[in-house]
Every structure is written in C-alpha cells, then in structure tokens.
PDB file of N, CA, C and O in Angstrom:
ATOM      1  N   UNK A   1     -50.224 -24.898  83.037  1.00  0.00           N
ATOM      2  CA  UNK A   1     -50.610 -25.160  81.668  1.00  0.00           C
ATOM      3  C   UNK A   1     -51.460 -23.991  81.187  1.00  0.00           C
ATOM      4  O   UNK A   1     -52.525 -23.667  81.712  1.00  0.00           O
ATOM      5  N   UNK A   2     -50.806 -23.288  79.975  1.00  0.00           N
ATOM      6  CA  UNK A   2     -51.848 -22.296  79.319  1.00  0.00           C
ATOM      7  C   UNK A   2     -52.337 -22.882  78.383  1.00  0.00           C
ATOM      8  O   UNK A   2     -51.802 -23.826  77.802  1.00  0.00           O
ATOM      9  N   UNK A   3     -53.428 -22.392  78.117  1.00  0.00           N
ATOM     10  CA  UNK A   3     -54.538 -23.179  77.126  1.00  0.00           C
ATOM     11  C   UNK A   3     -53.853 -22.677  75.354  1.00  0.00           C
ATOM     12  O   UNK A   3     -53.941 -23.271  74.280  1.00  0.00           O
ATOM     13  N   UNK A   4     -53.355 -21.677  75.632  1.00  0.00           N
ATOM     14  CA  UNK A   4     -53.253 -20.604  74.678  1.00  0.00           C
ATOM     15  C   UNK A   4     -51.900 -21.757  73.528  1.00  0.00           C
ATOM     16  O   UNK A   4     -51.824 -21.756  72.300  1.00  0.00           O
ATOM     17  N   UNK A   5     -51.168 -22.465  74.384  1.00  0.00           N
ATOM     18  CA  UNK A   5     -49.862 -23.570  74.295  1.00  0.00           C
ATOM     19  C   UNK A   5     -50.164 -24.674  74.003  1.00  0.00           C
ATOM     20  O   UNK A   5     -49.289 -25.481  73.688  1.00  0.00           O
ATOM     21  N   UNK A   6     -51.792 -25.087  74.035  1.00  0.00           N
ATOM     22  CA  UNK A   6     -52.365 -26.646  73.492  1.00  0.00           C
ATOM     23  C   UNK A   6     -52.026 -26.770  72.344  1.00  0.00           C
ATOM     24  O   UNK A   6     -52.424 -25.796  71.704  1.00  0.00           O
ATOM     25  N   UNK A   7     -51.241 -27.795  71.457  1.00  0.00           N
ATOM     26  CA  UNK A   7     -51.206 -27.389  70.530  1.00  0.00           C
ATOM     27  C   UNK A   7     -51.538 -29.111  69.881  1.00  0.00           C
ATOM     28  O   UNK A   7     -51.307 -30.069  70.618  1.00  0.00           O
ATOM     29  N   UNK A   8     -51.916 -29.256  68.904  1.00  0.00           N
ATOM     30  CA  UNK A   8     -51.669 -31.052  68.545  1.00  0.00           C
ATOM     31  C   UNK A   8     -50.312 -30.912  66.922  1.00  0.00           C
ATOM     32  O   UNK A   8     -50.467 -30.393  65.816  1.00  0.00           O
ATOM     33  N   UNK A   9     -49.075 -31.659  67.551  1.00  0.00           N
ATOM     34  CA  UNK A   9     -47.873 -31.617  66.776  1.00  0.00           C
ATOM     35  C   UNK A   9     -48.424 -32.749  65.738  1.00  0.00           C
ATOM     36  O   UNK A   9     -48.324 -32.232  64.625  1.00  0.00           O
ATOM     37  N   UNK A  10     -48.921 -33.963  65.615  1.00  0.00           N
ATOM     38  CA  UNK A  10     -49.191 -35.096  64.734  1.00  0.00           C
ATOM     39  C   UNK A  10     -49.049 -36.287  65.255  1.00  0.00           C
ATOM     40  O   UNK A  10     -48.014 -36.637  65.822  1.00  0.00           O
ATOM     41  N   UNK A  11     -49.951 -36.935  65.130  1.00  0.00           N
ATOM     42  CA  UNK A  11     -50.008 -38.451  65.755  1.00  0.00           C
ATOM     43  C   UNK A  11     -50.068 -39.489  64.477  1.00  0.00           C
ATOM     44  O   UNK A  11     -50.527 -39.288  63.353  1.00  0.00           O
ATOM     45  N   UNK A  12     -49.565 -40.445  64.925  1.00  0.00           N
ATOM     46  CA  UNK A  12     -49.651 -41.791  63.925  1.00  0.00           C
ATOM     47  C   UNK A  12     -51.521 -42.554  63.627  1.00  0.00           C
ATOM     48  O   UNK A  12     -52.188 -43.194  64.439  1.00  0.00           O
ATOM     49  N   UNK A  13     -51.726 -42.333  62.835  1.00  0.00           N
ATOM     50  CA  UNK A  13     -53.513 -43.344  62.905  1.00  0.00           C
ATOM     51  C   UNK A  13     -53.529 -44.207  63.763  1.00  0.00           C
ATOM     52  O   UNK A  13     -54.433 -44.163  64.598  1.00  0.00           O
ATOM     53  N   UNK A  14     -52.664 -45.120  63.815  1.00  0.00           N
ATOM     54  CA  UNK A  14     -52.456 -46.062  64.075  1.00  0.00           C
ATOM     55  C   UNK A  14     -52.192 -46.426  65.672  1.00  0.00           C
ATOM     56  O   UNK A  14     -51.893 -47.419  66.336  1.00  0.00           O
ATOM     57  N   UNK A  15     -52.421 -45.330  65.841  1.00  0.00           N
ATOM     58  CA  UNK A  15     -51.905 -45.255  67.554  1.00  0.00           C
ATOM     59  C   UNK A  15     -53.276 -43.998  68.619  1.00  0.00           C
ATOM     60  O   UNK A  15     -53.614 -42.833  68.411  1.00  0.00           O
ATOM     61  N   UNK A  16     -53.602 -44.802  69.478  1.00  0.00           N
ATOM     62  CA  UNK A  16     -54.564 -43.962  70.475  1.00  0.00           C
ATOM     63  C   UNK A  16     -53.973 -43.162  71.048  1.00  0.00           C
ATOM     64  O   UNK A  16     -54.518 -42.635  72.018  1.00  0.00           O
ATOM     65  N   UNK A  17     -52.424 -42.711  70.600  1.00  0.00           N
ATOM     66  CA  UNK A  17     -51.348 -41.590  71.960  1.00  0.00           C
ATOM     67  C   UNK A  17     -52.625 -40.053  71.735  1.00  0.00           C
ATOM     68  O   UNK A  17     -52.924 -39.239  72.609  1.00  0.00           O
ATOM     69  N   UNK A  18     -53.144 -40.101  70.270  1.00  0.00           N
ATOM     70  CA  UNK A  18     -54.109 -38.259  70.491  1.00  0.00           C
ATOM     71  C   UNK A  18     -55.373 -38.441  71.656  1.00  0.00           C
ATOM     72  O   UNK A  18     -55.777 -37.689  72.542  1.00  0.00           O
ATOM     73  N   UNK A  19     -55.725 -39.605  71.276  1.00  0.00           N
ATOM     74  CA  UNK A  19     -57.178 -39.498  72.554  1.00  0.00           C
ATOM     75  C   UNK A  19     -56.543 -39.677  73.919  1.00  0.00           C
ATOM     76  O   UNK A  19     -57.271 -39.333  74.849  1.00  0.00           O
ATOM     77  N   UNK A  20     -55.608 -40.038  74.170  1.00  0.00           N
ATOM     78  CA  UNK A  20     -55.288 -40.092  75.747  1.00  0.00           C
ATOM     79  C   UNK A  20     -54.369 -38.872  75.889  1.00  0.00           C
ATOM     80  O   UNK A  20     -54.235 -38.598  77.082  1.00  0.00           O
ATOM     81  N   UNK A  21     -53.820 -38.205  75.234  1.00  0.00           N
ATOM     82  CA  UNK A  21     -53.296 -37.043  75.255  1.00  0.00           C
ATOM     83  C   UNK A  21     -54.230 -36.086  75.586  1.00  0.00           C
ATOM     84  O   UNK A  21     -54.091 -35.190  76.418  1.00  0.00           O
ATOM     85  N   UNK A  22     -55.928 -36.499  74.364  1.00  0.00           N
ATOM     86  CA  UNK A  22     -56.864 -35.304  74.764  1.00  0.00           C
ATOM     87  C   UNK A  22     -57.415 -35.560  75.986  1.00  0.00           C
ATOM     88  O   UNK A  22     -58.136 -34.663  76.422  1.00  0.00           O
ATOM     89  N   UNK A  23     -57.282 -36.497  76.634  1.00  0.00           N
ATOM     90  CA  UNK A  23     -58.439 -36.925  77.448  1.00  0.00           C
ATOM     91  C   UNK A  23     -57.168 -35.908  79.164  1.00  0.00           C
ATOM     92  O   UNK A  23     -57.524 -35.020  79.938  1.00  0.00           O
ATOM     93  N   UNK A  24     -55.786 -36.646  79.059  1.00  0.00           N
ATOM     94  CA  UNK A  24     -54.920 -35.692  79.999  1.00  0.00           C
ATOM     95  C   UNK A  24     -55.157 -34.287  80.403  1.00  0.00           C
ATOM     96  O   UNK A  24     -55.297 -33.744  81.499  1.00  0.00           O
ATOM     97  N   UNK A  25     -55.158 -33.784  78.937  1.00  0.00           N
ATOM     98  CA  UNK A  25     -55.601 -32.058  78.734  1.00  0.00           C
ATOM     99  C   UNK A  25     -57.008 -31.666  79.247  1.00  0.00           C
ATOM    100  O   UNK A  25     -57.350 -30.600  79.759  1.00  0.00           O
ATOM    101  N   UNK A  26     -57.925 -33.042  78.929  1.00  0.00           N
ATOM    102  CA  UNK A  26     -58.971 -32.167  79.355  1.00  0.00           C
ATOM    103  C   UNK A  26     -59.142 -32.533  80.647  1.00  0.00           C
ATOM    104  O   UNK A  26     -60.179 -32.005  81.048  1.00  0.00           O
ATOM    105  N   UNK A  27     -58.581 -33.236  81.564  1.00  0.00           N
ATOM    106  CA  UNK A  27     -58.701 -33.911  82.956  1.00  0.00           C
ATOM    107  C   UNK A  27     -57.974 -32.676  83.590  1.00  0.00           C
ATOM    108  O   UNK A  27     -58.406 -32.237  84.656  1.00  0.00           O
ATOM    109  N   UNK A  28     -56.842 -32.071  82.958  1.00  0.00           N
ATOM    110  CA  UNK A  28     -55.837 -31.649  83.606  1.00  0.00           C
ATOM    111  C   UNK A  28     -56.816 -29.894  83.557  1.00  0.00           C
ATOM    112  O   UNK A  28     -56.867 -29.324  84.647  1.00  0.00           O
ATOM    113  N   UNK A  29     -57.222 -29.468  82.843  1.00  0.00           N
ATOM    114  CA  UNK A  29     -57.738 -28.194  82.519  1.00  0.00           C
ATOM    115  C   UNK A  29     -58.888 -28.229  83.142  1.00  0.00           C
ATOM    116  O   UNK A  29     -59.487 -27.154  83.138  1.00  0.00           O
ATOM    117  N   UNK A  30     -59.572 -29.399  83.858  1.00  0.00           N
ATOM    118  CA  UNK A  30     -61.248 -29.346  84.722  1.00  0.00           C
ATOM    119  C   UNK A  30     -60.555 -29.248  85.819  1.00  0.00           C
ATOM    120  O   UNK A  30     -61.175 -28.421  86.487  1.00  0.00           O
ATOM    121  N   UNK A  31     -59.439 -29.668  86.545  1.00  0.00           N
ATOM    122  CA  UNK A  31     -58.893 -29.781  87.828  1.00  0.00           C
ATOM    123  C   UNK A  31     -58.845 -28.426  88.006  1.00  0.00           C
ATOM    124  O   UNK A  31     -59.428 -28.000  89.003  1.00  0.00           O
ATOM    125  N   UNK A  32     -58.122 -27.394  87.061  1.00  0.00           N
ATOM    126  CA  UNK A  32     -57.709 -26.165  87.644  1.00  0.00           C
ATOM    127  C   UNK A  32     -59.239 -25.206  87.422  1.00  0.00           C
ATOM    128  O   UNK A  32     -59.671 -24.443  88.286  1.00  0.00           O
ATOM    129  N   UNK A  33     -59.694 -25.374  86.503  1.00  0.00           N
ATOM    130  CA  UNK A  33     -61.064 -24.359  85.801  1.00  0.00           C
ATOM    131  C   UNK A  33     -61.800 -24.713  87.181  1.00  0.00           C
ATOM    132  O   UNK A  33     -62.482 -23.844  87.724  1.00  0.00           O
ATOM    133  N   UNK A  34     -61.682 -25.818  87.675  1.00  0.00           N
ATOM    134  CA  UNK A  34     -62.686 -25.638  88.672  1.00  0.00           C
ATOM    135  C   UNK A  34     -62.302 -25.784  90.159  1.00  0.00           C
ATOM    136  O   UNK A  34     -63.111 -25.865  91.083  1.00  0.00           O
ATOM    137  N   UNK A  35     -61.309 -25.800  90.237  1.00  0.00           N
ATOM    138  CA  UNK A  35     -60.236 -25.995  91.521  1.00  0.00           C
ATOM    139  C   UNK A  35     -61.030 -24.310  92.335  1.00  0.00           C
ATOM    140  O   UNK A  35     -61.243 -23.230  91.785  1.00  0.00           O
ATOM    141  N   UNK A  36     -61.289 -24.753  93.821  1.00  0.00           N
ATOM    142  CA  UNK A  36     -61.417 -23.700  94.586  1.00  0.00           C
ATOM    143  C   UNK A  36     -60.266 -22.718  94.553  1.00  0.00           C
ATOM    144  O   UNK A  36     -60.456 -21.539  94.852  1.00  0.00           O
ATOM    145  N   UNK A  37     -59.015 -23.199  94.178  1.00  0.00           N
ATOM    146  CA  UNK A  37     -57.656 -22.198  94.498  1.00  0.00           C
ATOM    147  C   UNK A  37     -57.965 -21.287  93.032  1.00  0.00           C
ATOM    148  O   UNK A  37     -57.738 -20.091  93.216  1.00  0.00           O
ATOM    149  N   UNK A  38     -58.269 -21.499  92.121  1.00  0.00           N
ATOM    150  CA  UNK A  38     -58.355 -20.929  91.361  1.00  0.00           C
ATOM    151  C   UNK A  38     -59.850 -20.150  90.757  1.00  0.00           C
ATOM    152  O   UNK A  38     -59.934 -19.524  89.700  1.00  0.00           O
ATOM    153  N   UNK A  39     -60.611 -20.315  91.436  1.00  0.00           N
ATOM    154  CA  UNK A  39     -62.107 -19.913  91.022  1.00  0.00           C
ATOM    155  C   UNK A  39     -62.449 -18.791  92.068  1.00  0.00           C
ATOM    156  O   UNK A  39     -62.379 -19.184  93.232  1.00  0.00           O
ATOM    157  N   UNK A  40     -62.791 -17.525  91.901  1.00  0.00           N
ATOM    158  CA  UNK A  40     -63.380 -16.780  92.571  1.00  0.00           C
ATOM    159  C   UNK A  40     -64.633 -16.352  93.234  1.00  0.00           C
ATOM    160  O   UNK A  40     -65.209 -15.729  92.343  1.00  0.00           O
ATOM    161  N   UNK A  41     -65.248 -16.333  94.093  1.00  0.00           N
ATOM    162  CA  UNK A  41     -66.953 -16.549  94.259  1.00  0.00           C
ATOM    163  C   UNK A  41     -66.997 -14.926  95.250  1.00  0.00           C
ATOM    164  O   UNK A  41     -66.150 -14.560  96.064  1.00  0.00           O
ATOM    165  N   UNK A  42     -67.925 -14.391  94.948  1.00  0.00           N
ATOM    166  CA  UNK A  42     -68.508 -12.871  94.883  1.00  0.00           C
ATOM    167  C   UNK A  42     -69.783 -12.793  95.222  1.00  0.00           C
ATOM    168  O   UNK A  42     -70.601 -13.117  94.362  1.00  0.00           O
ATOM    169  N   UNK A  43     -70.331 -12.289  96.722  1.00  0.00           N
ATOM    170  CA  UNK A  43     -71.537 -11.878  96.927  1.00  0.00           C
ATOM    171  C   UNK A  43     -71.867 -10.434  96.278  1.00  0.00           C
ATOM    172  O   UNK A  43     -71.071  -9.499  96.187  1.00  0.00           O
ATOM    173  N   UNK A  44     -72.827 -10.447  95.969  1.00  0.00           N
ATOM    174  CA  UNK A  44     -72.956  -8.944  95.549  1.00  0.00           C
ATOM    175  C   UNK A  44     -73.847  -8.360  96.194  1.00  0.00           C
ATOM    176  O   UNK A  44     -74.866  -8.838  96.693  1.00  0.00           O
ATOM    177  N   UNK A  45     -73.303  -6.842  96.192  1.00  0.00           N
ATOM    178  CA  UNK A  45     -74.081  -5.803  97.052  1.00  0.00           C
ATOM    179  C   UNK A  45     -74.723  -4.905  95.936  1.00  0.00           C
ATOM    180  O   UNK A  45     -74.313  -4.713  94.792  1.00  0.00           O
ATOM    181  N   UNK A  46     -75.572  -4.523  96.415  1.00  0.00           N
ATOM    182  CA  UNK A  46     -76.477  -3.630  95.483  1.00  0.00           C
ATOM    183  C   UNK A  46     -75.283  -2.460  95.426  1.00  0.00           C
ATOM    184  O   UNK A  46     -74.601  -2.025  96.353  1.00  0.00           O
ATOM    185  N   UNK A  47     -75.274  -2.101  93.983  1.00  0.00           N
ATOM    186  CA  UNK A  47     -74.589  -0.630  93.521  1.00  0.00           C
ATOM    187  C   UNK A  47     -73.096  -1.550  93.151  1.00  0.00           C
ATOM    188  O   UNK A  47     -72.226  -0.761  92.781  1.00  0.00           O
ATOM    189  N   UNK A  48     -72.751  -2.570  93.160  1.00  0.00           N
ATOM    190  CA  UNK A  48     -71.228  -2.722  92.398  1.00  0.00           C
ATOM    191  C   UNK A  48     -71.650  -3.257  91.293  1.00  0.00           C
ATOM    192  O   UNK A  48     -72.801  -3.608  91.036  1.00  0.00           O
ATOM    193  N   UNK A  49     -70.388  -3.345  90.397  1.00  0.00           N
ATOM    194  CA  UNK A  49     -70.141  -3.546  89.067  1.00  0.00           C
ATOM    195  C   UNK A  49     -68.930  -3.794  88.756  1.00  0.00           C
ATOM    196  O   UNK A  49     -67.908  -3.358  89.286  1.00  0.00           O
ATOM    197  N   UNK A  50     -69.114  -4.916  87.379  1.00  0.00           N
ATOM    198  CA  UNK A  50     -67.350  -4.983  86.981  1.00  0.00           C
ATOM    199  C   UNK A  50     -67.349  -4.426  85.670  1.00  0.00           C
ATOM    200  O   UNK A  50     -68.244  -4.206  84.854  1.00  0.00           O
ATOM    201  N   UNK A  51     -65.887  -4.224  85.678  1.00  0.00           N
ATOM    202  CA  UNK A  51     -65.801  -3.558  84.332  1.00  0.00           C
ATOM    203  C   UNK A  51     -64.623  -4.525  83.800  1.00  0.00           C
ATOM    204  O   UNK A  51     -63.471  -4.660  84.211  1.00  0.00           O
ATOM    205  N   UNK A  52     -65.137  -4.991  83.012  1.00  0.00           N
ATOM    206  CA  UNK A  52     -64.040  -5.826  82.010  1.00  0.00           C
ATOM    207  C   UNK A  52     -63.658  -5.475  80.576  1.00  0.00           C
ATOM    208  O   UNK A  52     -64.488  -5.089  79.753  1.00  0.00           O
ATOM    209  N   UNK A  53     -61.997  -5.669  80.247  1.00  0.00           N
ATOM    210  CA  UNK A  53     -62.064  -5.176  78.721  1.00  0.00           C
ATOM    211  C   UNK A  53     -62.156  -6.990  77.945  1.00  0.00           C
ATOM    212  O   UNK A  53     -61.196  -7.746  78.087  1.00  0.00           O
ATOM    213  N   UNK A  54     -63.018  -7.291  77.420  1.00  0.00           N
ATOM    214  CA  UNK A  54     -63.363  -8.274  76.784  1.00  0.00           C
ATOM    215  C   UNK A  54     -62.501  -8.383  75.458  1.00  0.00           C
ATOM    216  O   UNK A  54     -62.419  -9.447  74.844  1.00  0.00           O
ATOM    217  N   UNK A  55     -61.822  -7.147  75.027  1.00  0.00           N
ATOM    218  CA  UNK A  55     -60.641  -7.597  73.975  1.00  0.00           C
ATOM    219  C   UNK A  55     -59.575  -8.310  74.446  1.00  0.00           C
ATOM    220  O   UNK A  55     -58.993  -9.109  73.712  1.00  0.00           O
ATOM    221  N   UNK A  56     -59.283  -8.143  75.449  1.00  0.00           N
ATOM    222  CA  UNK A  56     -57.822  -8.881  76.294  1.00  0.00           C
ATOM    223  C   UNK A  56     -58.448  -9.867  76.914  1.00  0.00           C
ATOM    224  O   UNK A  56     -57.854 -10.939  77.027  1.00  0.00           O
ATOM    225  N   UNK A  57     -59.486  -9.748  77.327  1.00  0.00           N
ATOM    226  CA  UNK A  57     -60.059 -10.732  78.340  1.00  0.00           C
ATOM    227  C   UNK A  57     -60.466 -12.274  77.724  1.00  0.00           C
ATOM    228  O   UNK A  57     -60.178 -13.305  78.332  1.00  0.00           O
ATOM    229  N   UNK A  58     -61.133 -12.259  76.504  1.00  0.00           N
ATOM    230  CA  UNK A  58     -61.689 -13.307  76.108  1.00  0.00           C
ATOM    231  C   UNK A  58     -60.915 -13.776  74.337  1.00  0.00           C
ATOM    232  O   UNK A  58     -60.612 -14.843  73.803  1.00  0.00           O
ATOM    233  N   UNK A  59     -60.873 -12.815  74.064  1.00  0.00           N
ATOM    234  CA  UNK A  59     -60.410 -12.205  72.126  1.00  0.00           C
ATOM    235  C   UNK A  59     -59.050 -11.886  72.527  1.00  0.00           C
ATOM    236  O   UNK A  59     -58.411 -11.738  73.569  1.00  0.00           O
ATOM    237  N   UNK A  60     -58.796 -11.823  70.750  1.00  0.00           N
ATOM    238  CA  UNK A  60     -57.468 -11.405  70.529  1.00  0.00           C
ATOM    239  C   UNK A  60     -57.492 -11.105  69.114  1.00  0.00           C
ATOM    240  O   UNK A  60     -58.504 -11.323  68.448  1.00  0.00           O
ATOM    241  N   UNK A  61     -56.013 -10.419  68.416  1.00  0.00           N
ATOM    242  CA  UNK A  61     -56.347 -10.595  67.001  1.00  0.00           C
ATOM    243  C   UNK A  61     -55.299  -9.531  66.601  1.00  0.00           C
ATOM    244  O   UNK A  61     -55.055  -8.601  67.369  1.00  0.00           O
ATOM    245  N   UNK A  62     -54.746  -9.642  65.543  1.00  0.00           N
ATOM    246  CA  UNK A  62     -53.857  -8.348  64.489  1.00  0.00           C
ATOM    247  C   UNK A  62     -54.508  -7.145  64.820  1.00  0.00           C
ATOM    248  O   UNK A  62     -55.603  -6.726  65.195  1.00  0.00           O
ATOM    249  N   UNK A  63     -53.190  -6.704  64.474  1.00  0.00           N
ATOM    250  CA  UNK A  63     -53.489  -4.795  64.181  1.00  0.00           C
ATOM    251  C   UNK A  63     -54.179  -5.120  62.877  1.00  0.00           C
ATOM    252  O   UNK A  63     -54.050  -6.036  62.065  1.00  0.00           O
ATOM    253  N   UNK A  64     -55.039  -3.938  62.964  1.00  0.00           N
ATOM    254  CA  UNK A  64     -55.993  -3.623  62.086  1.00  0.00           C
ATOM    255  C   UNK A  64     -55.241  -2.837  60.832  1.00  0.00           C
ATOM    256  O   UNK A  64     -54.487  -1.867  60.915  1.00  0.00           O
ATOM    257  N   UNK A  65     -55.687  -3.570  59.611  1.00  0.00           N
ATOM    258  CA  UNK A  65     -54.649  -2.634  58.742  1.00  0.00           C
ATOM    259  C   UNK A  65     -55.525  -2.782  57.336  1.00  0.00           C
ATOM    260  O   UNK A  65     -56.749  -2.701  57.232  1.00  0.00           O
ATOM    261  N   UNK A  66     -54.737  -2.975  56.485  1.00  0.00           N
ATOM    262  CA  UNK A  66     -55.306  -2.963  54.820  1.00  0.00           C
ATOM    263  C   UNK A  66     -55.572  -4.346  54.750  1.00  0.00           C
ATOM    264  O   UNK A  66     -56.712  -4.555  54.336  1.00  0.00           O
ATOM    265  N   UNK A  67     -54.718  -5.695  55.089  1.00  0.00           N
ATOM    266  CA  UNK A  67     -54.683  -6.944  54.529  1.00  0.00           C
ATOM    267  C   UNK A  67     -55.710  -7.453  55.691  1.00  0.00           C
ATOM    268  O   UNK A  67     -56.532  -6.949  56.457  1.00  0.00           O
ATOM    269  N   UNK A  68     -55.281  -8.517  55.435  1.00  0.00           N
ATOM    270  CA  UNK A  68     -56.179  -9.932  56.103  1.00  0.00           C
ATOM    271  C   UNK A  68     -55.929 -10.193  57.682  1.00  0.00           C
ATOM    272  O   UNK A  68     -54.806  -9.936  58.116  1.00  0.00           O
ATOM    273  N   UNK A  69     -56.909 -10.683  58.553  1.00  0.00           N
ATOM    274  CA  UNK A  69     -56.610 -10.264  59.751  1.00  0.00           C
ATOM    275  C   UNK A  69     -56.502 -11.728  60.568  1.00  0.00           C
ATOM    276  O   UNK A  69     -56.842 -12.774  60.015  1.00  0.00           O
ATOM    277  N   UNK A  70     -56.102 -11.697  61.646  1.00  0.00           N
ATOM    278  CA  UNK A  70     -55.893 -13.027  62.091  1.00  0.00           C
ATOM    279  C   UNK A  70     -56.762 -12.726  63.439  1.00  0.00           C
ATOM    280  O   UNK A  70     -56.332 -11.816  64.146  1.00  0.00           O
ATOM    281  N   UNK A  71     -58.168 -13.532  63.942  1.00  0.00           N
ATOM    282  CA  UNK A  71     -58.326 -13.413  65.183  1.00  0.00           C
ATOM    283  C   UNK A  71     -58.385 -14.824  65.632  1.00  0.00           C
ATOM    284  O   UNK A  71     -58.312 -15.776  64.854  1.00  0.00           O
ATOM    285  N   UNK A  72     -58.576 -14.961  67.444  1.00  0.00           N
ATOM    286  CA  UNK A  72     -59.030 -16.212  67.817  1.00  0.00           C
ATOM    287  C   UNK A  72     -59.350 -15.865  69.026  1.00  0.00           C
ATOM    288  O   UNK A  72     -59.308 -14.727  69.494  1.00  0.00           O
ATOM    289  N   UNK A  73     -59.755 -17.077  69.679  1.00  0.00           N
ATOM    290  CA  UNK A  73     -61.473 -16.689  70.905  1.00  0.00           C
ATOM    291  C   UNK A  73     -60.975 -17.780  71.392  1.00  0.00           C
ATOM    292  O   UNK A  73     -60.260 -18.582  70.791  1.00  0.00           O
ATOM    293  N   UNK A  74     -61.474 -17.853  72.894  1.00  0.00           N
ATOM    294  CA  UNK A  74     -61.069 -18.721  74.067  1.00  0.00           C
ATOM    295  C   UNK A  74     -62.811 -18.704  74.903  1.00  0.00           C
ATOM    296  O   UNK A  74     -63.225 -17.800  75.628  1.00  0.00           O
ATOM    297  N   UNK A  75     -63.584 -20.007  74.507  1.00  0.00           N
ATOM    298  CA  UNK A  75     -64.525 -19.791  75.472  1.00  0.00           C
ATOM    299  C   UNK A  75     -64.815 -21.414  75.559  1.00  0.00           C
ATOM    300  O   UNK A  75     -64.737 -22.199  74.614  1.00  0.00           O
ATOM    301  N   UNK A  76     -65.225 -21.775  77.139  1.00  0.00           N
ATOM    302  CA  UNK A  76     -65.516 -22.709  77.904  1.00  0.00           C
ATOM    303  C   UNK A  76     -67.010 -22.336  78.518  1.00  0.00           C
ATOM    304  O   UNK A  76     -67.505 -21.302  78.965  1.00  0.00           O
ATOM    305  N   UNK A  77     -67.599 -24.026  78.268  1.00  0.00           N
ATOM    306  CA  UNK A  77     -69.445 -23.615  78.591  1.00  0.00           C
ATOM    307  C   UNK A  77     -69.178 -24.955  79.549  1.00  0.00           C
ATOM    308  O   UNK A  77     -70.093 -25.418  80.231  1.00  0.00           O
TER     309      UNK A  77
END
C-alpha cells in the first residue's frame, strides 16, 4: 500500500463503510510504519552524516513556470 494511492472515491451519509475504511488504512499503515522489517535503527559513530534530498524525499510539486503551481507534503508525527 502507497500512501501516495489513499484516495476517498465517496461514501453514502448514511453508511459507516468511510470510518471503517479509515480506521483499515490507518491499522494497515501503523503495521508497516512501524513493522521491524521495515524500520531502520542506526548507531552512530562520531564523524557520519546523512545526506538527504528532502525534495524527493518528503515534497513534491510542478515544474516551476509562469502559472499556478501544484505542491503536496507527506508527513507522519
């Protein structure tokens, strides 16, 4: 499951199918965010460093041009 693919198509009022849908997604997205197979853990030694590009990494967004721009952000606390 990519997060990037969550999408909500439309639910009836009348019906609880969105809260148990959200509640799946978010059960299903704590299993992996915090799943040992997927989480990395790092002692650190004096003198390393990471270098991350935080445009790809976290952001996204249009080429930069004359008109109106489209961005969006992915962050979990």
């Amino acid at each position: 499951m990519h997060p990037t693919y969550v999408s909500s198509v439309g639910h009836d009022p009348a019906s609880n199918q969105k809260d148990e849908d959200a509640d799946f997604v978010t059960e299903a997205l704590q299993k992996r965010l915090y799943s040992d197979e997927f989480c990395y853990w790092h002692r650190w030694v004096k003198g390393e460093f990471v270098v991350m590009d935080n445009i790809s990494q976290l952001h996204a967004r249009s080429v930069l041009g004359l008109g109106g721009r489209h961005m969006r952000r992915i962050h979990f606390s």
